[in-house]
C-alpha positions in Angstrom: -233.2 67.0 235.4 -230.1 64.4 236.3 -232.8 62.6 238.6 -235.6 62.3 236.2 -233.5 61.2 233.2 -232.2 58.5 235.5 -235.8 57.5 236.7 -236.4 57.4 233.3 -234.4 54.3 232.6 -235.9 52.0 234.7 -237.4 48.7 233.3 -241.4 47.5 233.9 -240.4 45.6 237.4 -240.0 49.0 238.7 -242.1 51.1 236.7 -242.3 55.0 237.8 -246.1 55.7 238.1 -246.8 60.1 237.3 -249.7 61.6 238.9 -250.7 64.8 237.0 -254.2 66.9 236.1 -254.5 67.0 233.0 -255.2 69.8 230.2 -253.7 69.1 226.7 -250.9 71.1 225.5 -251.0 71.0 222.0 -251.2 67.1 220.5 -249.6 66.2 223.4 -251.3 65.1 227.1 -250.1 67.3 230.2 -248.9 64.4 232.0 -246.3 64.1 228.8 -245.9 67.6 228.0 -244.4 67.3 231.8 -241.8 65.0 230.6 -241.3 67.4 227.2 -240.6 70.5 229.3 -237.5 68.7 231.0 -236.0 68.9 227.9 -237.0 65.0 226.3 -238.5 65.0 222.6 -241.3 62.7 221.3 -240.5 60.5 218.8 -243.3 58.8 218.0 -246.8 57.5 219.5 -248.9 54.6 218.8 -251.9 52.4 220.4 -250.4 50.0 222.7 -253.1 48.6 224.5 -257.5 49.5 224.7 -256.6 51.1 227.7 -253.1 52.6 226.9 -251.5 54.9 224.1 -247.5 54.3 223.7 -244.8 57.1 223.6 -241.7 57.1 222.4 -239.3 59.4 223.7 -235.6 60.3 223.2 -233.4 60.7 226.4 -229.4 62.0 225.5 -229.8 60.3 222.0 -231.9 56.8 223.5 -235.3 55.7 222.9 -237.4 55.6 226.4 -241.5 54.3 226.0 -243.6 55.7 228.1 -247.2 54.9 228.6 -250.4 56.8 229.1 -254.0 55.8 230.7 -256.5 55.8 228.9 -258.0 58.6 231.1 -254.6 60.4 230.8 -254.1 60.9 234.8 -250.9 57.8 235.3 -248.1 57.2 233.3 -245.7 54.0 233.3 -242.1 54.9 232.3 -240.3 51.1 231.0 -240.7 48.0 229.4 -243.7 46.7 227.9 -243.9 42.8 228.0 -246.7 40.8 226.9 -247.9 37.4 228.2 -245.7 35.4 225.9 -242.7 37.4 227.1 -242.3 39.1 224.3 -240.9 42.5 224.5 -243.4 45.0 222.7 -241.7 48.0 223.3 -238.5 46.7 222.0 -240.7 46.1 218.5 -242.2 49.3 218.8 -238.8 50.8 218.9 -237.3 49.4 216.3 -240.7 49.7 213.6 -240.5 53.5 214.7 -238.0 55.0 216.5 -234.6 54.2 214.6 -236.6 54.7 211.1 -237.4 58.4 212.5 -234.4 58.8 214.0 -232.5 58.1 210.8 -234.4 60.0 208.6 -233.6 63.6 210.8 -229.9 62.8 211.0 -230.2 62.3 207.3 -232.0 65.8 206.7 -229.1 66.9 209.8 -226.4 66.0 207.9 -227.7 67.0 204.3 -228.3 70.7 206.0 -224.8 70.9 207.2 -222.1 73.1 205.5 -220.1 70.6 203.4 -218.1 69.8 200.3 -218.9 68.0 197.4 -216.6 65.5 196.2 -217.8 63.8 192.8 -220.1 63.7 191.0 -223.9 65.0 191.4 -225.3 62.5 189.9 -223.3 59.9 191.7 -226.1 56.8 192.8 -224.2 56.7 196.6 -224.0 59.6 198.9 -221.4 59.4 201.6 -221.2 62.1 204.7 -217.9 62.2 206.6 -216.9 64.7 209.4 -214.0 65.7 208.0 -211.1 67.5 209.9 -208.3 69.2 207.5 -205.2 67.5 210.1 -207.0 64.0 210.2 -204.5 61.6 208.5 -207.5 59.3 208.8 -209.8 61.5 207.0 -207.1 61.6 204.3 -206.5 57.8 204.2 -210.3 57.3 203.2 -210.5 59.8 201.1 -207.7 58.2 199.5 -209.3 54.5 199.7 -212.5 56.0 198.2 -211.0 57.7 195.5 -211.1 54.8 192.5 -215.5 55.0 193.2 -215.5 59.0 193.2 -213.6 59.0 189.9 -216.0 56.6 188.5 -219.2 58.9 189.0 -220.4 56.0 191.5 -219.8 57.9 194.9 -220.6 61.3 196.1 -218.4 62.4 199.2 -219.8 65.0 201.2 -217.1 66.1 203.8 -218.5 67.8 206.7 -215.6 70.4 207.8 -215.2 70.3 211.4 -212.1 71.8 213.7 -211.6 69.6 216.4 -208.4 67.8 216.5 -205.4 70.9 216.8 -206.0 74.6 217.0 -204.8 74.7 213.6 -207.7 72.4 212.8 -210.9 74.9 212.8 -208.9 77.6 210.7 -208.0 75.3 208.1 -211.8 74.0 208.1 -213.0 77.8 207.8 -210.9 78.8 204.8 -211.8 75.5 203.0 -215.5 76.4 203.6 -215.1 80.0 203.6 -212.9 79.6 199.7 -214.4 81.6 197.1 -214.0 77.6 195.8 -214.4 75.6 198.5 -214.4 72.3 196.6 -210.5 73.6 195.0 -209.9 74.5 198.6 -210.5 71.3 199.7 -208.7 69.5 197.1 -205.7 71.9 197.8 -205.8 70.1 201.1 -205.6 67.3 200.4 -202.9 67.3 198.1 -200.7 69.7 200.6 -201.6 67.2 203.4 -198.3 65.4 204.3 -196.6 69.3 204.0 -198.8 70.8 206.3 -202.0 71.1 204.2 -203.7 74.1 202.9 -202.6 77.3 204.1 -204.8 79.7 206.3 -206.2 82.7 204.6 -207.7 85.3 207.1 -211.0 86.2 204.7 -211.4 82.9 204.1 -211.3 82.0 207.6 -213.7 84.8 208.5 -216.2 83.6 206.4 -215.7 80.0 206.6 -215.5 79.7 211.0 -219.8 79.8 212.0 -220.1 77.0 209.5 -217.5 75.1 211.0 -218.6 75.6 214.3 -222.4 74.5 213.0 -220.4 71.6 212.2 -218.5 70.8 215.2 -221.7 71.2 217.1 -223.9 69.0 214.9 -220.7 66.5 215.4 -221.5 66.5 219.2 -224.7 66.6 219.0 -224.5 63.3 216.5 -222.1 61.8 219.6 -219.5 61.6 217.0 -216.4 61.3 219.2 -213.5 61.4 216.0 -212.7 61.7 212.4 -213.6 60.6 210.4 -217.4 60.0 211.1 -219.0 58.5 208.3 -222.6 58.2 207.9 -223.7 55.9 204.7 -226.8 54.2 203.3 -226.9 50.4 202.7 -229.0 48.4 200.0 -232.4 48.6 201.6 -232.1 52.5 202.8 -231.1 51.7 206.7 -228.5 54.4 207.7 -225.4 53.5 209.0 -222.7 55.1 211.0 -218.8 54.2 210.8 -216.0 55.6 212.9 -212.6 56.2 211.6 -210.5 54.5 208.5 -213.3 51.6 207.6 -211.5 47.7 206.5 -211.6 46.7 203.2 -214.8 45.0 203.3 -217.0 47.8 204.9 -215.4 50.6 202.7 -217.1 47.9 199.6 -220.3 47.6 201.2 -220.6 51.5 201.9 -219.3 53.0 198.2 -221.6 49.8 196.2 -224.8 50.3 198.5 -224.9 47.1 200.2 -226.0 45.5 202.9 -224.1 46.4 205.9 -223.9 42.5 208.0 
């Protein structure tokens, strides 16, 4: 697997040519349902040439192209450039891939365990891994607390446990609260005294979500708290870690245009 994925990311100069027979499995051709089964996930596909159809594939969260003969028996893992020097693939990556891409860590993150904080009916929806003994997570909260208070923002904390043992106990009561959203609140306003305190059914209840959580957080690459995943004026997704400046906490809670 560790050689493939490495073969994989080699450019056009030194293109990796696949030799296969080919039956189709499903909608895809053998010679890339050979690729699928080591564990890679197609993105997207698209004409590229007469005589070739284009793949996009995801490798450890990155976009690889990979393209197909028009009889189906060779495959060309890299970069496809055209006689201008333009870089086609890099196009075809960004017209499809991040588009896709950002749409399923949208539907990831709106299918996570998480607590509301605002209004419903707020026009900008913020997600942030949240970890109940970040001071960070607390800080923007804090910063973003004039725009939830007007009905313009929507926080969504994502409860995770990853920063203290005490961390992921904490996370499961708040999530596991017969209340969660007056759990989390409790939280935050017991923060600088320890925050809220665990209570074992609670916790109980509350710990597979959190650990849903943490493992969409790794999955995501999110490496701290908190991770905050936002929407700008044209519907491109966004991704900031830890307590944003001034001028990127305006441009996430109004909706605009991320420079």
């Amino acid at each position: 697997m560790k050689h493939l994925l490495k073969r994989l990311s080699i450019t056009l100069s030194s293109a990796l040519l696949l030799s296969s027979n080919i039956t189709l499995a499903g909608e895809y051709p053998q010679i890339i349902q050979h690729i699928l089964d080591r564990g890679l996930s197609v993105v997207a596909d698209f004409d590229a040439t007469p005589d070739m159809r284009g793949y996009i594939l995801e490798s450890q969260g990155k976009p690889i192209t990979v393209y197909v003969s028009k009889d189906q028996q060779h495959a060309f893992v890299g970069t496809h450039i055209d006689q201008d020097g333009n870089n086609l693939s890099a196009e075809k990556i960004d017209a499809l891939y991040y588009p896709a891409r950002a749409s399923q860590t949208w539907a990831e993150l709106a299918s996570s365990h998480w607590v509301a904080d605002g209004d419903n009916n707020a026009a900008t929806i913020i997600y942030a891994f949240y970890d109940p003994n970040c001071p960070y997570c607390q800080a923007f909260r804090e910063a973003a607390s004039p725009w939830i208070q007007s009905g313009q923002v929507q926080l969504r904390h994502i409860l995770v446990g990853v920063l203290s043992p005490s961390s992921l106990p904490k996370a499961a009561t708040i999530l596991g609260a017969a209340n969660p959203n007056t759990a989390y609140m409790q939280n935050v306003t017991q923060h600088k005294r320890g925050g809220i305190a665990v209570q074992e059914s609670a916790r109980i209840r509350g710990e597979p979500q959190v650990r849903a959580n943490n493992q969409l957080m790794q999955k995501l690459g999110v490496p701290a708290t908190p991770g905050i995943y936002y929407k700008d004026a044209k519907g491109r997704l966004h991704r900031h870690l830890g307590m944003p400046p001034a001028h990127t906490l305006n441009l996430m809670m109004e909706g605009g245009i991320q420079p």
